[in-house]
C-alpha positions in Angstrom: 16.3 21.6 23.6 15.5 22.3 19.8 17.5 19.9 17.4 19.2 21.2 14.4 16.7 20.2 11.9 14.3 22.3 13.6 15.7 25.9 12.5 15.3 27.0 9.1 19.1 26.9 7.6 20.3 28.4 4.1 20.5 25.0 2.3 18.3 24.4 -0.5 15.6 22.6 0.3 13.4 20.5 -1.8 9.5 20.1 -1.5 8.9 16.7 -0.4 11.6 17.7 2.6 9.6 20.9 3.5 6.5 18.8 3.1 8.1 16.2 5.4 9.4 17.8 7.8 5.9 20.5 8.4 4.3 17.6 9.0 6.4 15.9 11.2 6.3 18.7 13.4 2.8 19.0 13.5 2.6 15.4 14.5 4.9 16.4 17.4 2.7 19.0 18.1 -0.2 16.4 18.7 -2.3 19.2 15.5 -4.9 16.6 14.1 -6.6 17.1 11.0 -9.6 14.7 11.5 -12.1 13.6 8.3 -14.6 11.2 9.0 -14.4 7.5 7.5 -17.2 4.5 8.4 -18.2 6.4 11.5 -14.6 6.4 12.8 -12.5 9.9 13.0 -9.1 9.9 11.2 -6.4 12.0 11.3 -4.9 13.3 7.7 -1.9 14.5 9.2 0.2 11.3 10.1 -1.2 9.6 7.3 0.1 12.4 4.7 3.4 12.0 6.5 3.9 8.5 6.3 2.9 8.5 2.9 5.8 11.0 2.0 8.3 9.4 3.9 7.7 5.8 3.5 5.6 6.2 0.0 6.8 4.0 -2.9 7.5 7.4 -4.8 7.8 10.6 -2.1 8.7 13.0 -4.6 5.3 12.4 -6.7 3.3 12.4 -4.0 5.0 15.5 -2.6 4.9 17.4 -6.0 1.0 16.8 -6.1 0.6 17.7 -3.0 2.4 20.9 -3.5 0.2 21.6 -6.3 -3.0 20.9 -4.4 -2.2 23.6 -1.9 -0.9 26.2 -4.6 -3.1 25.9 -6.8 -4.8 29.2 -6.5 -2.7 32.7 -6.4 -4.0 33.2 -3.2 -3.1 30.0 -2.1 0.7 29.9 -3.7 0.8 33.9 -1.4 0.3 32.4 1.4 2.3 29.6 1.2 4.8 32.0 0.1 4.6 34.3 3.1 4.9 32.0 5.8 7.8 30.2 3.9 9.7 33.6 3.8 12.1 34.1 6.6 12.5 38.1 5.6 11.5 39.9 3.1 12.2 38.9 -1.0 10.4 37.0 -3.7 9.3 33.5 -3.1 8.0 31.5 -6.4 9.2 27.7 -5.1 10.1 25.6 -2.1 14.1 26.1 -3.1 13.6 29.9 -2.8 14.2 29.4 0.8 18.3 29.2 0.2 20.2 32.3 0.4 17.4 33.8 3.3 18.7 34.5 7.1 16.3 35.0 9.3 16.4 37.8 11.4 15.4 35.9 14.3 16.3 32.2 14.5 13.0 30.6 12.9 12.2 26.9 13.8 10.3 24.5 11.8 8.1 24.6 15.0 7.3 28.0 13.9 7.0 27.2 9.9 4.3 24.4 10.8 2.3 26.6 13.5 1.8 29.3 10.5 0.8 26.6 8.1 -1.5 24.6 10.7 -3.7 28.5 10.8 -3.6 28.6 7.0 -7.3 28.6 5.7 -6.4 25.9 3.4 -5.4 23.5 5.2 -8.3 21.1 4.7 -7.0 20.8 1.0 -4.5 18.8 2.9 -7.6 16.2 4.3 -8.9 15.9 0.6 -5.7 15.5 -0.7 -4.6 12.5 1.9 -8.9 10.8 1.9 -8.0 9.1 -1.8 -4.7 7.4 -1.1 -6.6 6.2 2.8 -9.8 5.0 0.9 -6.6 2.7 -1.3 -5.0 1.7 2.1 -8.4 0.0 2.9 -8.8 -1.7 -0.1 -5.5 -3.2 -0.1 -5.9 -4.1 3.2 -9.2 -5.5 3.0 -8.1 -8.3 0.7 -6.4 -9.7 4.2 -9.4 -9.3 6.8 -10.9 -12.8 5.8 -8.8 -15.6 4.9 -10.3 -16.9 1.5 -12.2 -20.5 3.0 -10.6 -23.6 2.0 -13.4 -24.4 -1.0 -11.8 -21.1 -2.5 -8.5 -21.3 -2.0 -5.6 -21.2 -4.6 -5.1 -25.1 -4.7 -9.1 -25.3 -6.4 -9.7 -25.3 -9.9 -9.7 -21.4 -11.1 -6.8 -21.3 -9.9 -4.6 -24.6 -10.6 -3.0 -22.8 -14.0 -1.5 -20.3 -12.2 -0.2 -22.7 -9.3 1.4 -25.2 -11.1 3.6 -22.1 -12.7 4.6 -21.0 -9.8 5.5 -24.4 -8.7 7.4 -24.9 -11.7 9.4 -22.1 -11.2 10.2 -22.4 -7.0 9.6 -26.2 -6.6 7.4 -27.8 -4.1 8.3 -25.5 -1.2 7.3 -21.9 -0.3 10.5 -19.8 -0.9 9.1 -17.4 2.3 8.9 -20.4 5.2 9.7 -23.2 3.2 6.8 -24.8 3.5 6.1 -28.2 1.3 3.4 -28.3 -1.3 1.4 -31.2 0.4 0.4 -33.2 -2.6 2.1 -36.8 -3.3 3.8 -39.0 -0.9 5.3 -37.9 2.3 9.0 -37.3 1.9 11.3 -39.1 3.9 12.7 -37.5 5.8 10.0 -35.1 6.5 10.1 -31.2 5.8 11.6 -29.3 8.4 9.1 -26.5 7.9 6.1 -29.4 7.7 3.6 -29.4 4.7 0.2 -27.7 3.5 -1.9 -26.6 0.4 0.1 -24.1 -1.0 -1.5 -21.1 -1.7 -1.2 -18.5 -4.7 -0.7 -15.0 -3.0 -1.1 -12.0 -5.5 1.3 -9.8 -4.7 -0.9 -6.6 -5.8 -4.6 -8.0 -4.7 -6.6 -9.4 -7.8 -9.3 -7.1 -7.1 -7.4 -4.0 -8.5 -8.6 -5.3 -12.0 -12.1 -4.5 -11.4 -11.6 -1.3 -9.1 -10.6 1.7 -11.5 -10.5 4.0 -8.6 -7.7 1.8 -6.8 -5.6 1.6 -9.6 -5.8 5.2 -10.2 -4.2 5.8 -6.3 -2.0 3.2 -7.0 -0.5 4.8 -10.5 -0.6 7.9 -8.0 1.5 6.2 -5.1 3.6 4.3 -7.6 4.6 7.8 -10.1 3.7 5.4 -13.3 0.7 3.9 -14.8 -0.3 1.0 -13.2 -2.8 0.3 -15.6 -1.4 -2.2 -17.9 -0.1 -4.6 -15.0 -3.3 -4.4 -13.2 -5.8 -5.3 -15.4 -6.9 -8.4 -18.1 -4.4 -11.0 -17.7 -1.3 -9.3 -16.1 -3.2 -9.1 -12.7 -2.9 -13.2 -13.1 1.1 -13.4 -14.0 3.4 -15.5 -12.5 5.3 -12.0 -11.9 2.7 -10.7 -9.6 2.6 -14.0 -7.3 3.9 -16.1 -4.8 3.7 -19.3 -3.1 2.6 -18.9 0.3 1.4 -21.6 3.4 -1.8 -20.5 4.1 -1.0 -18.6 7.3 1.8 -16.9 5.4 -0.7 -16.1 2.9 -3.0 -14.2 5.3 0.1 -12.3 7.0 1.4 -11.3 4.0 -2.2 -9.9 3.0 -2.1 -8.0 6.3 1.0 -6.8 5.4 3.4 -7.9 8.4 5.7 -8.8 5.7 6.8 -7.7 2.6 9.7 -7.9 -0.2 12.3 -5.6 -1.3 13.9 -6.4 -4.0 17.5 -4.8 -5.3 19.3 -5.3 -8.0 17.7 -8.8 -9.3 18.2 -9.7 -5.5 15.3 -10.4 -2.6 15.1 -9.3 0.9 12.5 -10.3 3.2 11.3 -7.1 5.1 9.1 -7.4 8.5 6.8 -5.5 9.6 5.5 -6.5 13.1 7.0 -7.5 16.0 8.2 -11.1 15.2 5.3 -12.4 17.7 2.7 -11.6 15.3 4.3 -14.0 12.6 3.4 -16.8 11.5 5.6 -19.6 13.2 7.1 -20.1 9.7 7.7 -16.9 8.8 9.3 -15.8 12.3 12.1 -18.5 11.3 13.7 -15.8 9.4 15.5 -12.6 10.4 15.0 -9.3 9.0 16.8 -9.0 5.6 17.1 -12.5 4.8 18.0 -13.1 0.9 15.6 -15.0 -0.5 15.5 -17.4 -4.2 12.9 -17.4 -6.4 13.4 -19.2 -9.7 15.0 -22.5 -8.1 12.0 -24.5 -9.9 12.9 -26.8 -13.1 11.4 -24.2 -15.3 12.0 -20.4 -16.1 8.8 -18.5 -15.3 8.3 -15.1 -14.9 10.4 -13.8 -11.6 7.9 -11.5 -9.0 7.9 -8.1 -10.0 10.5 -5.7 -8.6 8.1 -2.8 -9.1 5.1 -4.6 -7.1 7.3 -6.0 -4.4 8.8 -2.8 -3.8 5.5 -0.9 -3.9 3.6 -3.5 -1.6 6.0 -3.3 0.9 5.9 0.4 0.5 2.2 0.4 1.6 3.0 -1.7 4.7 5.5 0.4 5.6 2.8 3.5 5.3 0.4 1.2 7.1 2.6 1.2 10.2 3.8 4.2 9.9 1.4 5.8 10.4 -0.9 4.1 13.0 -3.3 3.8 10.0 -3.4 -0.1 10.1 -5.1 -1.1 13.6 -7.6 1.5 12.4 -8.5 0.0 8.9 -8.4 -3.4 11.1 -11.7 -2.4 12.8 -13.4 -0.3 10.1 -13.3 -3.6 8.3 -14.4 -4.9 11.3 -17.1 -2.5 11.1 -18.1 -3.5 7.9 -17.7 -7.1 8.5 -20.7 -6.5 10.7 -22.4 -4.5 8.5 -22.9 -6.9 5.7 -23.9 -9.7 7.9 -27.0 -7.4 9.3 -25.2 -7.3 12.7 -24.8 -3.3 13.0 -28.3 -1.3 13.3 -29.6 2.4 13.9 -27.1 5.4 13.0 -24.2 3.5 13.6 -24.9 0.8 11.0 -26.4 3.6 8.7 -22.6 5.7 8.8 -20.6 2.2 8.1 -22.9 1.4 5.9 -22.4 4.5 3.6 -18.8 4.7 3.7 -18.9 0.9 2.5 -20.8 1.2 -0.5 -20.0 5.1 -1.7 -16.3 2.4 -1.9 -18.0 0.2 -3.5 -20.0 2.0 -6.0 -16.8 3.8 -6.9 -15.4 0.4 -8.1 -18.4 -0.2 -10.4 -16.4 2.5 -12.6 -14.4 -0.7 -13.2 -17.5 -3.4 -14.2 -17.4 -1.7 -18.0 -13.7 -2.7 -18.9 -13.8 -6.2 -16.6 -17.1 -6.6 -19.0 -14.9 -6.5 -22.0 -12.5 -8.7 -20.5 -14.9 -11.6 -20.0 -15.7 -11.0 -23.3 -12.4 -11.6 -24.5 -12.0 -14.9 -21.6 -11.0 -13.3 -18.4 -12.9 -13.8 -15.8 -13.1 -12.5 -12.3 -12.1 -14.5 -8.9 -15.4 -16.0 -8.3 -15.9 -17.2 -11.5 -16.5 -21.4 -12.0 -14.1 -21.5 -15.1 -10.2 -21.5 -14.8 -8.6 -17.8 -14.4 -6.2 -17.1 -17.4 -2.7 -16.9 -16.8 0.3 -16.0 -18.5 4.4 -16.5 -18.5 5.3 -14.3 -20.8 4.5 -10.7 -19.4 7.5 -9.1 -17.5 7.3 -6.7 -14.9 9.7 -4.4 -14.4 
C-alpha cells in the first residue's frame, strides 16, 4: 500500500524536499549509482540522500545540487518535463503547486523518470567531493595517535592546560581525571588517564584546501578563517577527552549538539560500541563546559553542530563501515602490504587525495613563516583564547 507522501499533492514544495524525497525513493527502489573509490564501488545515491537530510545545511547542499543538474537548457527541460504532472510552464521546483494530475502520480513514478534521465551521473560528480571529505574527516580516527604523540607531549601542552583551565581536571564527556599529581582520595569514579586534546574539526583541515572547501560547502559559510593559522588550535575548536573517548569521538560514535549556549551529548552507535566511559551516559545528556577556574573560549556551536552533522551522514548513509576499510586499504598500502592491481587502484585513489591537499602546502608555508607550525612539528603549536566561534 502506497503512503501519502508518495503521490504528488498540490502543496508547494521546496527543492531540498523534492531532492529528498527522489532520492529516497530510489533507495527504496534498491537504483544504485556506483563511482569507483580505492578499488571499492560506491553508491552516490544514499550518500547524496543522507547528506540532504542529515547535512549540517540541506538547503545549500540542495540548491547546488539543483544547479548542478540544471545547469544546461536541456538539462533544466528535462527536469522540467518529468516534474510536470500535465501540461503548463515549469521554471522551479515550487511550480509544482496548483498542478493535478490526471492520473494519481507517485513519487515512485517521479524518481523512475529521473533515474532514465541522461544526466544523472551529474548526480555521481556532484556527491564524489563531499565522500572524498567524509574520508578525510574520518581518517583522522583510523589510528589512535601513539602515546609519544599524544596531546599530554610538548606541542601540545599550551593548548591543554587551557582547556584544563577552563573544565578542570576531569573530562566533561566521561568524567575522566587528568592523571597528573597525587591520587585523590577518594578515588574518581570514572578512574584516571592522560587527558587528551581532541580537535573538534581535525587539525589537518589547515593544510588541506580541498577539505575546507567541502566543508564551507557542507557548512553554507566560509570555513576558511576558523580552519586555518591559529584558529584550527583554539580552545573553541577542542575538548578534553580520555584517550578511548578520544578515538570514538574521531570515529564519530559520538558527537555534540549544542542549543541555545546549552550542550547535548548525541550517540551514534549502538551503546556497545562505546567506550565504557562514555556508555555511562544516555542520549541527550546536558553537558558543562566552562566549570574550570578560568574563562576560556567555550567549543564552538558552529563546529559541534557540523561534526555531529557528518556523523550523522556517516551513518546515515551506510558510508562509514565503507570508509572504515578503504582506510584499511590504505593502511596496507603505505606499509607495502598490498601488491599487483589491487595495490596499484588503492594506491591511486590515496595519493590523487593527497596531492589535492598539497594545494594547501603554499598558505601553511606562510604560516610557519609567521610561527605556526603543523602537528608533527618539535616546537610548541600556537594557541589562542581569544578567537570566538560562533
Amino acid at each position: 500500500m502506497a503512503s501519502s507522501v508518495q503521490y504528488i499533492d498540490n502543496d508547494e514544495k521546496t527543492t531540498v524536499d523534492t531532492l529528498i524525497t527522489i532520492l529516497a525513493r530510489l533507495r527504496a527502489r534498491s537504483f544504485s549509482l556506483m563511482f569507483e573509490y580505492s578499488n571499492r564501488s560506491t553508491d552516490a545515491i544514499p550518500i547524496a540522500h543522507a547528506l540532504l537530510d542529515e547535512g549540517y545545511d540541506p538547503n545549500g547542499l540542495s540548491n547546488d545540487l539543483w544547479t548542478q543538474l540544471s545547469d544546461t537548457y536541456v538539462k533544466r527541460a528535462q527536469l522540467s518535463q518529468f516534474l510536470r504532472p500535465t501540461g503548463g510552464s515549469f521554471s522551479r521546483v515550487t511550480v509544482l503547486r496548483g498542478f493535478t494530475p490526471r492520473a494519481p502520480l507517485t513519487w515512485d513514478d517521479v524518481a523512475e523518470r529521473f533515474q532514465h534521465l541522461t544526466f544523472l551521473d551529474e548526480l555521481a560528480r556532484w556527491t564524489r567531493p563531499l565522500y572524498e571529505m567524509l574520508i578525510d574527516l574520518k581518517a583522522k580516527g583510523k589510528t589512535p595517535a601513539p602515546s609519544d604523540r599524544n596531546t599530554a607531549s610538548r606541542k601540545q601542552k599550551n593548548l591543554k592546560q587551557l582547556l584544563l583551565a577552563r573544565d578542570g581536571q576531569f573530562s566533561v564527556v566521561g568524567g575522566v581525571m587528568e592523571d597528573t599529581g597525587p591520587l585523590p582520595i577518594p578515588a574518581p569514579p570514572n578512574g584516571r588517564a592522560t587527558l587528551h586534546v581532541a580537535h573538534i574539526i581535525p587539525f589537518s583541515a589547515s593544510n588541506r584546501s580541498p577539505l575546507r572547501v567541502m566543508l564551507s560547502k557542507f557548512a553554507g559559510q566560509e570555513m576558511e578563517t576558523l580552519l586555518t593559522g591559529q584558529s584550527i588550535n583554539d580552545p573553541c575548536n577542542a575538548l578534553l577527552l580520555s584517550p578511548d573517548e578520544h578515538q570514538a569521538f574521531d570515529k564519530f560514535k559520538f558527537g555534540l549538539e549544542c542549543q541555545d549556549g546549552h550542550y547535548f551529548l548525541r550517540i551514534l552507535v549502538q551503546r556497545g560500541d562505546l567506550p565504557l566511559q562514555v556508555s555511562h551516559h544516555f542520549e541527550g545528556d546536558k553537558l558543562f563546559f566552562g566549570q574550570g577556574p578560568e574563562q576560556v573560549a567555550l567549543p564552538s556551536a558552529l563546529l559541534c553542530n557540523i561534526q555531529l552533522a557528518v556523523g550523522r551522514v556517516l551513518r546515515a548513509s551506510g558510508a562509514a563501515e565503507t570508509i572504515d576499510k578503504i582506510l584499511e586499504d590504505e593502511d596496507a598500502f603505505n606499509c607495502g602490504n598490498l601488491e599487483g592491481d589491487y595495490g596499484l587502484r588503492v594506491g591511486a585513489s590515496y595519493l590523487e587525495r593527497e596531492l589535492r591537499a598539497l594545494q594547501g602546502l603554499d598558505e601553511l608555508a606562510i604560516d610557519q613563516q609567521d610561527g605556526i607550525i603543523d602537528s608533527d612539528s618539535e616546537k610548541d603549536l600556537p594557541v589562542t583564547a581569544h578567537v570566538i566561534c560562533t
